[in-house]
GUBA-730609 format. One record per residue (C-alpha): residue number from 1; residue in three letters; x, y, z. Coordinates in steps of 0.5 Angstrom, whole numbers, always signed. Last residue first. Layout:
% residues N
@bake=NUM | tiro=ALA | u=X | v=Y | w=Z
...
//
This chain:
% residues 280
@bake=280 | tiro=UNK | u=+443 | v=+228 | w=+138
@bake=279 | tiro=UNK | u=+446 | v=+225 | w=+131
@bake=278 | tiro=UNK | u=+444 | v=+231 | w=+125
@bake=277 | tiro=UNK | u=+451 | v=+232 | w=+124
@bake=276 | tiro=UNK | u=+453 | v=+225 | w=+124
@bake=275 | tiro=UNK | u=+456 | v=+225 | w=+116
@bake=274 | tiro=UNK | u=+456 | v=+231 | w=+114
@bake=273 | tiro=UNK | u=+463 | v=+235 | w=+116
@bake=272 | tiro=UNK | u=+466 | v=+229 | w=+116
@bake=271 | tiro=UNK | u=+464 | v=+227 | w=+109
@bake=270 | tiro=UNK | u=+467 | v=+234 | w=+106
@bake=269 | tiro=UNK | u=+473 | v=+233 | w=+110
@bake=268 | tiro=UNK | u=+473 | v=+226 | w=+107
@bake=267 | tiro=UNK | u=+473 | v=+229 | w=+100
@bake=266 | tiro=UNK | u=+477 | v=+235 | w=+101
@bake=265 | tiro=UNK | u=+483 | v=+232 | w=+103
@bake=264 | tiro=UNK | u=+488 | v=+232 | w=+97
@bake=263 | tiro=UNK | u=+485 | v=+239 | w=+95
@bake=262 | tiro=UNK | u=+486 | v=+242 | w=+102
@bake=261 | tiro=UNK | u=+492 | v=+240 | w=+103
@bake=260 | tiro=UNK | u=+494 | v=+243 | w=+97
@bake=259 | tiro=UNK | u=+491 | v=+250 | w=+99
@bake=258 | tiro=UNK | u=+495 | v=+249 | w=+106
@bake=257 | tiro=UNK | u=+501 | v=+249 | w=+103
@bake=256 | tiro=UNK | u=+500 | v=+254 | w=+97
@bake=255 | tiro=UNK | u=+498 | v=+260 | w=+103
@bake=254 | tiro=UNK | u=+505 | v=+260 | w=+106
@bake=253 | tiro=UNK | u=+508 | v=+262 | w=+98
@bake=252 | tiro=UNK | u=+503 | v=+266 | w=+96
@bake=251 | tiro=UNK | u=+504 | v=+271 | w=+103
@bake=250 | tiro=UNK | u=+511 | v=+270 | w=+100
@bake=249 | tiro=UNK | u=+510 | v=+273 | w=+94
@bake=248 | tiro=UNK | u=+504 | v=+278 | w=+97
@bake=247 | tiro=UNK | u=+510 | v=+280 | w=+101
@bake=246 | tiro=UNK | u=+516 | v=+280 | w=+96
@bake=245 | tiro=UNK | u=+511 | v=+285 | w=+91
@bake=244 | tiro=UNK | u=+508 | v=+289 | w=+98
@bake=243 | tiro=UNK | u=+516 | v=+291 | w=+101
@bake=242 | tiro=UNK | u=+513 | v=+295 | w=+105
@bake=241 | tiro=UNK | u=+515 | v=+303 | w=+107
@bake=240 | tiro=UNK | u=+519 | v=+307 | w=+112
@bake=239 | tiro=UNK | u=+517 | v=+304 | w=+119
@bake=238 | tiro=UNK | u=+519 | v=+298 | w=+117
@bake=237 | tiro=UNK | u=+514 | v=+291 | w=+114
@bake=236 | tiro=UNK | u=+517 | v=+285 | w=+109
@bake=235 | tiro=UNK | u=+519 | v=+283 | w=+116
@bake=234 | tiro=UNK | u=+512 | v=+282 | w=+119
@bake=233 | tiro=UNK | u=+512 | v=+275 | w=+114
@bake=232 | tiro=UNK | u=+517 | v=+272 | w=+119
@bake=231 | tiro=UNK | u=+512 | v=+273 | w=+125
@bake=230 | tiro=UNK | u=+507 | v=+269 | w=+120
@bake=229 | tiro=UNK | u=+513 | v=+264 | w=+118
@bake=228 | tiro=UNK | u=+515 | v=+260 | w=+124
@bake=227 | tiro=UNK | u=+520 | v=+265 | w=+129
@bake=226 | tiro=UNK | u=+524 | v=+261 | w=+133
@bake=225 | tiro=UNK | u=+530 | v=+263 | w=+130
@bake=224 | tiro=UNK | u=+528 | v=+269 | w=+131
@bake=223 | tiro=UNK | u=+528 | v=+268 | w=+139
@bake=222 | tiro=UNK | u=+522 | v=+271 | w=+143
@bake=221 | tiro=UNK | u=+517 | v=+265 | w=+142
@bake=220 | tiro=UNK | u=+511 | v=+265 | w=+147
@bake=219 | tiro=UNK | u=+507 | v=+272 | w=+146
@bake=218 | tiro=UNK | u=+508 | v=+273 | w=+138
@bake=217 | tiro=UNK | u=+508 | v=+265 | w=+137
@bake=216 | tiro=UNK | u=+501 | v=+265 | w=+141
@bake=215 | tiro=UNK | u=+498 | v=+272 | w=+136
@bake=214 | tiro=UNK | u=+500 | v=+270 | w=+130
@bake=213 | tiro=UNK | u=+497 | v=+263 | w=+128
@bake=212 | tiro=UNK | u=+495 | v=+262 | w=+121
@bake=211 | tiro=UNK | u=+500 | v=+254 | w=+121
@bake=210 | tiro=UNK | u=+496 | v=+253 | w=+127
@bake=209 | tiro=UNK | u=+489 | v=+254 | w=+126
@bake=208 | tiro=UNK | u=+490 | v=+252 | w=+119
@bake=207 | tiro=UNK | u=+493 | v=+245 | w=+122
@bake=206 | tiro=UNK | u=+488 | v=+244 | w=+126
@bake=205 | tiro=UNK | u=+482 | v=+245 | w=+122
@bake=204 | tiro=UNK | u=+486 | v=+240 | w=+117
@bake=203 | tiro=UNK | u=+487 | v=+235 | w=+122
@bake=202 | tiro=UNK | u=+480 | v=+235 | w=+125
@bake=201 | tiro=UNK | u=+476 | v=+235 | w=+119
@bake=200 | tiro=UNK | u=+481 | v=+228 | w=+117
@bake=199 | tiro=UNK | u=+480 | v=+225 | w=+124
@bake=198 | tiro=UNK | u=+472 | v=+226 | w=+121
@bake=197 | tiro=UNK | u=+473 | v=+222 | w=+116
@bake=196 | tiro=UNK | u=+478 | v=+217 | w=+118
@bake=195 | tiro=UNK | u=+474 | v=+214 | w=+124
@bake=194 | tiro=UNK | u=+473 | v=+208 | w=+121
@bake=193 | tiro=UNK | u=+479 | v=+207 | w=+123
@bake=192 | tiro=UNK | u=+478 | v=+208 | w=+130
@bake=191 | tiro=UNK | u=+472 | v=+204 | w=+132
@bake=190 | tiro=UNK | u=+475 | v=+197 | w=+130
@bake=189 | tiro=UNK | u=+482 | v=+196 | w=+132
@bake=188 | tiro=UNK | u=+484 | v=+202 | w=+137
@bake=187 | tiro=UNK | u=+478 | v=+203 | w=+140
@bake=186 | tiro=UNK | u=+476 | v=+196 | w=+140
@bake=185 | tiro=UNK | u=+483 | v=+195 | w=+143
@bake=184 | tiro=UNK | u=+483 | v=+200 | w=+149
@bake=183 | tiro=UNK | u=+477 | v=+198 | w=+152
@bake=182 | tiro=UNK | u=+479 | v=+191 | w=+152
@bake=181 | tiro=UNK | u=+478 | v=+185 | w=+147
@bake=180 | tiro=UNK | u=+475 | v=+179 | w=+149
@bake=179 | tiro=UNK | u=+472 | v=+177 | w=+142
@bake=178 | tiro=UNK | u=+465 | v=+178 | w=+145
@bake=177 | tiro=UNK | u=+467 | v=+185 | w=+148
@bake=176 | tiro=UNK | u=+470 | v=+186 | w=+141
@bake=175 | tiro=UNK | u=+463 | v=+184 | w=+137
@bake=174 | tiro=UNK | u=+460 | v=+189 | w=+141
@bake=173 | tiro=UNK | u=+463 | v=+194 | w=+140
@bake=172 | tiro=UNK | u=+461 | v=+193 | w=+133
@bake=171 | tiro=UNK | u=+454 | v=+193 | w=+135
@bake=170 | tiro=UNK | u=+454 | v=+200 | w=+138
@bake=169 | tiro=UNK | u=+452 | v=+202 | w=+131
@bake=168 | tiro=UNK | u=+456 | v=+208 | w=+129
@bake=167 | tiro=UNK | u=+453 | v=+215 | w=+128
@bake=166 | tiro=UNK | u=+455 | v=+216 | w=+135
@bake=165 | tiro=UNK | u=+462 | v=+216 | w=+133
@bake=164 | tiro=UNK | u=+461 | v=+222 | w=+128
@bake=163 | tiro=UNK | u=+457 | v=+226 | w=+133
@bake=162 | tiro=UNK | u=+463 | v=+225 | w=+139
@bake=161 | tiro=UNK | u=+468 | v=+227 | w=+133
@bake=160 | tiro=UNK | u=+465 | v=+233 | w=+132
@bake=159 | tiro=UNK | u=+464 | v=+236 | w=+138
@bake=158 | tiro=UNK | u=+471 | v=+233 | w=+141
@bake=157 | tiro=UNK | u=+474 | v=+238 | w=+136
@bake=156 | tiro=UNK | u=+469 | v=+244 | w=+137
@bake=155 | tiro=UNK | u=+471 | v=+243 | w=+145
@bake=154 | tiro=UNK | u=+479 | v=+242 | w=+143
@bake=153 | tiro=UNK | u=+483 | v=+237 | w=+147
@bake=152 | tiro=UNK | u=+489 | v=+237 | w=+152
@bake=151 | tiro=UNK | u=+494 | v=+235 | w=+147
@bake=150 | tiro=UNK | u=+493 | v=+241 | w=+143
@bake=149 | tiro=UNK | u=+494 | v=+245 | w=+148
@bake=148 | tiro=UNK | u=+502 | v=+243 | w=+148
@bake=147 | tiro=UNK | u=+504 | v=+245 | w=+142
@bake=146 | tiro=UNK | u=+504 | v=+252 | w=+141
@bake=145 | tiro=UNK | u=+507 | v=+253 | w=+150
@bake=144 | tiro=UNK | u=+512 | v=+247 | w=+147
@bake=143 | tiro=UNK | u=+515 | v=+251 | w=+141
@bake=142 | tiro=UNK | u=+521 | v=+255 | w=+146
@bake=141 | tiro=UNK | u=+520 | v=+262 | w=+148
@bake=140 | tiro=UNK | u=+517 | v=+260 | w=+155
@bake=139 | tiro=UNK | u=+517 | v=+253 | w=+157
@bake=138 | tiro=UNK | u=+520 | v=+256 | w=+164
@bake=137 | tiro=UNK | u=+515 | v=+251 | w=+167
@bake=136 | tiro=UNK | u=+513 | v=+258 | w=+172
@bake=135 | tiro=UNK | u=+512 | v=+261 | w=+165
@bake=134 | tiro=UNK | u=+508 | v=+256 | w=+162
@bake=133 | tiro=UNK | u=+503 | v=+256 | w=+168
@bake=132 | tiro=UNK | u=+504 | v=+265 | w=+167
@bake=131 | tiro=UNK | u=+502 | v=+264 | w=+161
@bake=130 | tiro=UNK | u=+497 | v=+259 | w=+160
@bake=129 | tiro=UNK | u=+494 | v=+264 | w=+166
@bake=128 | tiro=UNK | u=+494 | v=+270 | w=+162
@bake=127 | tiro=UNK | u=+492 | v=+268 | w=+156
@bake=126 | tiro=UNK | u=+485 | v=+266 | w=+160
@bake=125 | tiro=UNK | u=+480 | v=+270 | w=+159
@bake=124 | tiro=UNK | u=+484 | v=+273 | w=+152
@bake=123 | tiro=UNK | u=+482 | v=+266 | w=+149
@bake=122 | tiro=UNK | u=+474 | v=+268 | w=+150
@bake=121 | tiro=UNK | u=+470 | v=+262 | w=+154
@bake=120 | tiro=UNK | u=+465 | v=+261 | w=+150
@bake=119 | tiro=UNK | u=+467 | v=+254 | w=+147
@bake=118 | tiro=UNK | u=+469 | v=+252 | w=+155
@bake=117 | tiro=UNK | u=+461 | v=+250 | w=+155
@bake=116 | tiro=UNK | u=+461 | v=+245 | w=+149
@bake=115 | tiro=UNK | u=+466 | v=+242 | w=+155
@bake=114 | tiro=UNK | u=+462 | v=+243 | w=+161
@bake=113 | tiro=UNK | u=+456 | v=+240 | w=+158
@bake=112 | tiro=UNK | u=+461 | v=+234 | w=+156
@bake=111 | tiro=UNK | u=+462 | v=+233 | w=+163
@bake=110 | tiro=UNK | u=+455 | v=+233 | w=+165
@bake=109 | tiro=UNK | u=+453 | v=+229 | w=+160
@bake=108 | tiro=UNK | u=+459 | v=+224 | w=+162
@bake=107 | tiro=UNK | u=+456 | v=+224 | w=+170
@bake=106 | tiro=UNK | u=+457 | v=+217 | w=+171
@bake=105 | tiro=UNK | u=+459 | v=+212 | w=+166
@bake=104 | tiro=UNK | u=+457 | v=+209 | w=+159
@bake=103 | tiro=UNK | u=+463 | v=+209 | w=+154
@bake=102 | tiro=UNK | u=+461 | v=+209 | w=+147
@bake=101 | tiro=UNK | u=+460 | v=+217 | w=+146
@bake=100 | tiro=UNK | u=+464 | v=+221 | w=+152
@bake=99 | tiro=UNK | u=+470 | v=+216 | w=+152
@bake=98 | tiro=UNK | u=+470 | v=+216 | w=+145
@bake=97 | tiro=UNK | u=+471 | v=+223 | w=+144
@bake=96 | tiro=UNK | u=+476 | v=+224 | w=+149
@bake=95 | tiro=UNK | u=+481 | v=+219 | w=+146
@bake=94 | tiro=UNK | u=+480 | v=+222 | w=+139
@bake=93 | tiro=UNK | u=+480 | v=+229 | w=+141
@bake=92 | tiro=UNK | u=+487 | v=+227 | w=+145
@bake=91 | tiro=UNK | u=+490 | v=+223 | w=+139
@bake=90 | tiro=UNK | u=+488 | v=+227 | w=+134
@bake=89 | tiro=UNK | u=+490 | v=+234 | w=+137
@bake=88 | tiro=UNK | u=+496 | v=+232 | w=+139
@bake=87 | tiro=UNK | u=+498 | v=+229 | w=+133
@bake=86 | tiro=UNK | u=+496 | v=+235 | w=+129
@bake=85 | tiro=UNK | u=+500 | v=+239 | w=+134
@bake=84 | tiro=UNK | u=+506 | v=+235 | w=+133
@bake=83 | tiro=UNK | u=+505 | v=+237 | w=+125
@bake=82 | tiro=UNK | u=+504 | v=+244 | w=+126
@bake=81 | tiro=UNK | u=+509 | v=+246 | w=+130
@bake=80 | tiro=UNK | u=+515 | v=+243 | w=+126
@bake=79 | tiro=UNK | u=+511 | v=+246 | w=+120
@bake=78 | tiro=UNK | u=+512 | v=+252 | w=+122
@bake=77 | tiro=UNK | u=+518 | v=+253 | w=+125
@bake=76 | tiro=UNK | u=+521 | v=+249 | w=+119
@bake=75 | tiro=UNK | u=+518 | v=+254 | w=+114
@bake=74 | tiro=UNK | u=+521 | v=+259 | w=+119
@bake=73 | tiro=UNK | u=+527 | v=+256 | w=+117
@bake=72 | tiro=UNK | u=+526 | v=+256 | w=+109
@bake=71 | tiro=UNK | u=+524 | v=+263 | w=+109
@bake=70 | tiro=UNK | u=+530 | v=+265 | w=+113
@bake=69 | tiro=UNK | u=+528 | v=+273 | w=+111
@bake=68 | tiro=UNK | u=+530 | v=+278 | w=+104
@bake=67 | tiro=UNK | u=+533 | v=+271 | w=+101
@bake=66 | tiro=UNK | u=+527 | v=+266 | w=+100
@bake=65 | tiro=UNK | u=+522 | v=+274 | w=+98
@bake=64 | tiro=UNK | u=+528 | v=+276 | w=+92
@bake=63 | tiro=UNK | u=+526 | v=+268 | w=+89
@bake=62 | tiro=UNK | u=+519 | v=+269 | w=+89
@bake=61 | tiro=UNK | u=+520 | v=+278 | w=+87
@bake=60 | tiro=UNK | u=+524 | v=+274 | w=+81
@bake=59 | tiro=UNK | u=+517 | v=+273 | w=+79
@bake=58 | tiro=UNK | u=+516 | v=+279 | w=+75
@bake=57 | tiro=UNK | u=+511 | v=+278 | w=+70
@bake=56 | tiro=UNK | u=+509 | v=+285 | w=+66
@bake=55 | tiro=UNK | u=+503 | v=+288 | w=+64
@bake=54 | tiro=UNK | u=+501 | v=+285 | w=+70
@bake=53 | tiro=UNK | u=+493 | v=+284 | w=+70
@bake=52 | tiro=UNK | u=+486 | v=+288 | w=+73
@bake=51 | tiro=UNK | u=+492 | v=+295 | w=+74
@bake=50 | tiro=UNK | u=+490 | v=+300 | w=+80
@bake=49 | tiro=UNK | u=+486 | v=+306 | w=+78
@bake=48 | tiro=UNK | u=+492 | v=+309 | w=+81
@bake=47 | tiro=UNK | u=+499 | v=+306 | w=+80
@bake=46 | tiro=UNK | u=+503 | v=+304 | w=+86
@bake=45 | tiro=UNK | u=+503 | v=+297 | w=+84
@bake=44 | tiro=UNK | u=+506 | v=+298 | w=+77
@bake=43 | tiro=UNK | u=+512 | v=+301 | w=+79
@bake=42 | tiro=UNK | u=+513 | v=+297 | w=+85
@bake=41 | tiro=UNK | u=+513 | v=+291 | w=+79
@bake=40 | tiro=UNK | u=+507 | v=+287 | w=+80
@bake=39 | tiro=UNK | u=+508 | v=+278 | w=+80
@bake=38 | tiro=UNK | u=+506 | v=+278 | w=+88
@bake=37 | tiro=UNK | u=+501 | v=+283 | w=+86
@bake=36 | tiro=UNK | u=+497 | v=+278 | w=+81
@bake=35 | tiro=UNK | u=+498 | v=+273 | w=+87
@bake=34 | tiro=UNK | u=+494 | v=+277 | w=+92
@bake=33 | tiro=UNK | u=+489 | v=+280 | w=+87
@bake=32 | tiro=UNK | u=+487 | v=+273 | w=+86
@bake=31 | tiro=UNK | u=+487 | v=+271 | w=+93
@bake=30 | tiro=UNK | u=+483 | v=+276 | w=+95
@bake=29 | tiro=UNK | u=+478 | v=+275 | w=+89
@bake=28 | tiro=UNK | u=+477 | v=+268 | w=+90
@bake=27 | tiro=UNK | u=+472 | v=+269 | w=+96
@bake=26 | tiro=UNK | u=+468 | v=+273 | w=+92
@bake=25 | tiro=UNK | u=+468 | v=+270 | w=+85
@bake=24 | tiro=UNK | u=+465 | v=+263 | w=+89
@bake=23 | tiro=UNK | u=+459 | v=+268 | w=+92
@bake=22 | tiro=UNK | u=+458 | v=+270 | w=+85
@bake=21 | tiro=UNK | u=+458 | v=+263 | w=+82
@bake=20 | tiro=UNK | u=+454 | v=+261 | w=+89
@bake=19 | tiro=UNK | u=+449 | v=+266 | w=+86
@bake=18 | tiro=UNK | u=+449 | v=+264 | w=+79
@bake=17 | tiro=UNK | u=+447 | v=+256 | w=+82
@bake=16 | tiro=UNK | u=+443 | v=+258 | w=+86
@bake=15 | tiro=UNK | u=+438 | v=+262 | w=+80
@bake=14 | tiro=UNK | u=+439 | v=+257 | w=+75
@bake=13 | tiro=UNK | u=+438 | v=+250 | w=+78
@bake=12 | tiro=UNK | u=+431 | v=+251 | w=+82
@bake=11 | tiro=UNK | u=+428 | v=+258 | w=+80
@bake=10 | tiro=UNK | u=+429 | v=+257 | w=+73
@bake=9 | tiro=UNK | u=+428 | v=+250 | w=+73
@bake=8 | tiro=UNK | u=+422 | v=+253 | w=+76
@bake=7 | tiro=UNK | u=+420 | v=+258 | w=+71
@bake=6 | tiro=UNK | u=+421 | v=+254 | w=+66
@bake=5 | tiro=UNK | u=+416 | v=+250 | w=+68
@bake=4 | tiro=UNK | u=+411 | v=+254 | w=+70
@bake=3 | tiro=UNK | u=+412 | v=+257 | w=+62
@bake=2 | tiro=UNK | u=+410 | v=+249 | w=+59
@bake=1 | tiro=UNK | u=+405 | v=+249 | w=+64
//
């Protein structure tokens, strides 16, 4: 008996917990060689079998990678492009969302089936014709052909908050009608702050999206001025060589952001994923 027992702890606590050590061990390695690289002489990082630890810090390579490109203005670009985008994307999703969940009206279900179903649409389906509309609204090459869709909803945005909202008893709605509040008041007094959690996964999903973005600044934007930092990092690159050391500083630079928001967020990120998930 004694051995079974063992044997299930083993099994039950040991063996997943190892598993997802390694699996963490996995997911942290990039970033791990990415900072280590980032503090590498261009000696040391053309060294063959390649080195675990810096035998020597070099973090001048942060201060050299600020000068080699306008970093502060691509920074700029980038956060000017996140922060509106993530205004849209919550009040559009959230609007959306509630419409779907709480409202009854005719034909919602098939409304909806059609948005889950925009899910499958690949983006390169209709890159040309967002183009062309922007294009023809000679809103090329500046940052509203970024922000803009964000206004307009997102499918898997509007999945999640519609399941969060129908885990939320009808009940409170209907205390507002009972007080005499429009539809507008209970979505904005009653349902709405209890939407944090669910707004917060949004939020982060949306500025991750948005912050990584390479291929929407690269078709839209042609003005370097404009450029947000993942077209800036393409400078540290020529025809003759890279400069890794200052790339992997300035990589370690754009991804500390979102690392910290993640952190600060982690715990309603994690409720808004769960919370809802097995609501039809």
């Amino acid at each position: 008996m004694k051995t079974n027992k063992i044997q299930r702890i083993i099994a039950s606590k040991i063996v997943p917990r190892i598993i997802l050590i390694l699996m963490c061990f996995i997911f942290i390695l990039p970033y791990y060689w990415m900072i280590i690289s980032s503090l590498k002489s261009s000696v040391e990082l053309r060294t063959a079998p390649p080195t675990l630890f810096p035998h020597e810090f070099h973090f001048e390579h942060y201060a050299e990678a600020l000068k080699y490109i306008p970093f502060v203005r691509y920074m700029t670009n980038s956060l000017i492009i996140v922060v509106f985008s993530v205004l849209g994307a919550i009040v559009s999703n959230s609007l959306i969302s509630y419409g779907i969940s709480r409202i009854p009206w005719k034909g919602r279900k098939l409304i909806f089936s059609l948005v889950i179903g925009s899910m499958f649409i690949p983006f390169p389906v209709i890159l040309v014709a967002l183009f062309d509309i922007f294009a023809k609204l000679h809103l090329v090459n500046s940052f509203f052909p970024l922000i803009i869709p964000a206004y307009t909803g997102g499918a898997m945005h509007i999945f999640m908050m519609r399941q969060y909202l129908l885990g939320l008893p009808m009940e409170i709605s209907d205390a507002g009608y009972i007080d005499g509040a429009n539809e507008f008041q209970i979505f904005r007094l009653l349902i709405l702050p209890l939407m944090k959690p669910v707004i917060a996964v949004v939020a982060i999903f949306t500025a991750l999206a948005h912050w990584n973005d390479f291929m929407g600044p690269l078709i839209y934007i042609q003005d370097q001025n404009l450029y947000p930092l993942s077209i800036g990092l393409q400078f540290f690159r020529s025809e003759q060589l890279v400069e890794y050391s200052m790339l992997m500083a300035a990589s370690t630079l754009v991804v500390l952001p979102v690392v910290v928001i993640f952190l600060c967020f982690q715990r309603f990120f994690i409720q808004g994923i769960t919370v809802g998930s097995l609501k039809g």
